[in-house]
C-alpha positions in Angstrom: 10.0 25.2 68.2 9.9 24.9 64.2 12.7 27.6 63.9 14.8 24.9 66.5 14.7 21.8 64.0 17.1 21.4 61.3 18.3 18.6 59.3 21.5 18.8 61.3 19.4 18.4 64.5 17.7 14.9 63.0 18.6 11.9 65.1 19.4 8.5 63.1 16.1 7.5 62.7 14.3 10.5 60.7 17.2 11.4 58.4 17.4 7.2 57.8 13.6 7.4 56.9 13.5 10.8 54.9 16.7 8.8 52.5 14.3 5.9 52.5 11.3 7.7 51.2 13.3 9.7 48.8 15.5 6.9 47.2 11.8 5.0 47.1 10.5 8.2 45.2 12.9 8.0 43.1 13.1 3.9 42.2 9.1 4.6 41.9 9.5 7.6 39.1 12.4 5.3 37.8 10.3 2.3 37.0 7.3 4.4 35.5 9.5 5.5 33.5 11.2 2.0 32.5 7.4 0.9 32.2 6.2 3.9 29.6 9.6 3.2 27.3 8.7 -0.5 27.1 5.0 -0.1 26.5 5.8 3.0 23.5 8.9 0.9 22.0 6.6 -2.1 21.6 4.1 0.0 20.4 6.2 1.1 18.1 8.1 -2.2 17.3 4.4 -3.5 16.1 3.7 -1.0 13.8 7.0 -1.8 12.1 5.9 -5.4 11.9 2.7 -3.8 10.3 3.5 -1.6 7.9 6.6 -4.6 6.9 3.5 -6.9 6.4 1.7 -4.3 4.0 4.9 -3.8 2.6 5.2 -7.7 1.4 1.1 -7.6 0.7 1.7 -4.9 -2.0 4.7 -6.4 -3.4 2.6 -10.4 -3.4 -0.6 -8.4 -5.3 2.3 -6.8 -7.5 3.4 -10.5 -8.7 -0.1 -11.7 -9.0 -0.6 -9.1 -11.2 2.8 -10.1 -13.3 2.0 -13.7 -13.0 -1.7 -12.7 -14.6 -0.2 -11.0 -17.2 2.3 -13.8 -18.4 -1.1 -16.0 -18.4 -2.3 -13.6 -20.6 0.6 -13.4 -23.0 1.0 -17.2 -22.8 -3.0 -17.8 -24.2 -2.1 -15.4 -27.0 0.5 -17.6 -28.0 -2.2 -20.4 -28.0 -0.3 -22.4 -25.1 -3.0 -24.4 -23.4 -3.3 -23.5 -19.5 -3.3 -19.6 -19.5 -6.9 -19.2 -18.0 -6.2 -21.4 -15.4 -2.8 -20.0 -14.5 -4.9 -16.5 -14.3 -7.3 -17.8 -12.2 -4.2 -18.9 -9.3 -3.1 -16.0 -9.5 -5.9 -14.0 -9.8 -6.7 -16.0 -5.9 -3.2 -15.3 -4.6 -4.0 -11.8 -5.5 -7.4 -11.8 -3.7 -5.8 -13.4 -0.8 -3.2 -11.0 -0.2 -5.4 -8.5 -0.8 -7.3 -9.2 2.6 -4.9 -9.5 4.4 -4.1 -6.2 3.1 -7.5 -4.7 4.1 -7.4 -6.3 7.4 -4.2 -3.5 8.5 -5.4 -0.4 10.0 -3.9 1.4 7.0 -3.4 6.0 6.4 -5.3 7.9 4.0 -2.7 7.5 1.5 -2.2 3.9 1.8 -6.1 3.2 1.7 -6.4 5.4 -1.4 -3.8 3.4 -3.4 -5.1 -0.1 -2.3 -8.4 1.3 -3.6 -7.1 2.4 -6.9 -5.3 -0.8 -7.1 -8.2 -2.9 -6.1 -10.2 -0.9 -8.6 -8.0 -1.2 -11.5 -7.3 -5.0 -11.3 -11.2 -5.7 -11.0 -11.1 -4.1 -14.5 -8.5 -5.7 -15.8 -9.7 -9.1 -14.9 -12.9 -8.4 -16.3 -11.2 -7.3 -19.9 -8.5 -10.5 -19.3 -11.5 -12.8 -19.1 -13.1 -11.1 -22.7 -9.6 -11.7 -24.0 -9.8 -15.1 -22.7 -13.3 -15.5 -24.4 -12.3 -14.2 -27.8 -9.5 -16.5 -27.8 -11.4 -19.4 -27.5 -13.9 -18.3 -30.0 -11.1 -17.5 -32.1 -12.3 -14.2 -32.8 -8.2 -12.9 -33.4 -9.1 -9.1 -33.5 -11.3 -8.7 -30.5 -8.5 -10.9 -28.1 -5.1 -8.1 -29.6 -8.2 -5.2 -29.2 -8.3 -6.4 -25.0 -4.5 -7.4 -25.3 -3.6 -3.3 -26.0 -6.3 -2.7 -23.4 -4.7 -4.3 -20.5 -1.0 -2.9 -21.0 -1.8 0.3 -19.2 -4.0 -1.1 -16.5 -1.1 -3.3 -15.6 1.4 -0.2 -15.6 -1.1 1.7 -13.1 -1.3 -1.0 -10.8 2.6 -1.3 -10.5 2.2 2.5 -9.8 -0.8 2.3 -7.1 1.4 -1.0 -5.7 4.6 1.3 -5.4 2.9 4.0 -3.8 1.1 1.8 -1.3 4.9 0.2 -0.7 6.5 3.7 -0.4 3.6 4.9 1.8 4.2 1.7 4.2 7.9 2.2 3.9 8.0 5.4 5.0 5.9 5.0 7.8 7.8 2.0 9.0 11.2 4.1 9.4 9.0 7.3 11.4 8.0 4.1 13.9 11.3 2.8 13.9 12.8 6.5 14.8 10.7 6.9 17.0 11.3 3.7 18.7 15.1 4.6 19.4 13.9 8.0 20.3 12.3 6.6 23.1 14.4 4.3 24.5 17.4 6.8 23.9 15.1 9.3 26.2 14.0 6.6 28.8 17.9 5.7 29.0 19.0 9.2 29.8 15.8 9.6 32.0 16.5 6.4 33.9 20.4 7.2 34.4 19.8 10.6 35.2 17.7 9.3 38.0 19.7 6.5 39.1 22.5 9.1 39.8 20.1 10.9 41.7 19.1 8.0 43.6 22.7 7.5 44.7 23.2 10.6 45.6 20.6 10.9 47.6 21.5 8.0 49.5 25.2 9.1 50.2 23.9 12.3 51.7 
């Protein structure tokens, strides 16, 4: 009796429900798939939005660290304010600094905001001595911490450029793979649309 059914042989009705349960097959795979790209391109799209936050972090520490330094520079001249312009930014630079440590950052980027972090604690401890001497007007000891503090400065710019570079790169990987994914969901989805259609006309 099997060998004596065919598709040909089908009334209406079963060959109306097989299309039915296919084209529904094929809807269901088509919308898991629509699902998966959404989920991974907004995945994705946050860790863009991420890494473009550590990006401006390092760059904010970076001008703290500028901003201390022209405080330095401006109480060796003897213009009156230059600890307490340090101190601003020396909080600017410890605010963006946490928000900083608060990203789920890689290897690399951790080791340079480490470096970074311990460099400037060292540097504000010698701009602070600097800062001291000044006032006690002991000449020598502040140009001794002035030379000091030149090539602490010039390896946080480093440490803040790596940790920018790192975040950089990482934020163009998410963003290709972002269009990678809705490029593959696209041809997935059309591919299966036309199959869809298909199966319906026949």
């Amino acid at each position: 009796m099997l060998e004596s059914i065919t598709l040909d042989r089908f009334d209406l009705r079963p060959k109306l429900i097989l299309a039915f349960v296919l084209v529904a097959a094929l809807v269901a795979v088509t919308g898991a798939i629509g699902y998966w790209a959404v989920g991974a391109v907004d995945t994705a799209t946050h860790e863009v939005s991420d890494d473009a936050d550590k990006v401006d972090a390092a760059m904010e520490m970076l001008v703290a660290v500028e901003e201390q330094q022209i405080a330095v520079q401006a109480a060796m001249l003897g213009e009156s304010g230059g600890e307490a312009r340090f101190e601003d930014a020396q909080a600017d630079f410890e605010e963006w600094e946490a928000r900083l440590a608060e990203q789920d950052l890689k290897d690399d980027e951790q080791q340079a905001l480490t470096a970074l972090q311990s460099r400037h604690e060292e540097y504000a401890t010698t701009a602070q001595e600097l800062f001291d001497a000044r006032q006690a007007g002991d000449t020598a000891r502040a140009e001794a911490r002035m030379a000091e503090l030149e090539p602490m400065v010039a390896d946080m710019r480093t440490s803040a450029h790596t940790l920018e570079t790192a975040a950089n790169e990482d934020r163009v990987a998410a963003v290709a793979a972002a269009d990678e994914t809705a490029w593959l969901a696209q041809l997935s989805v059309a591919g299966l649309t036309v199959a869809a259609f298909v199966a319906a006309i026949t």
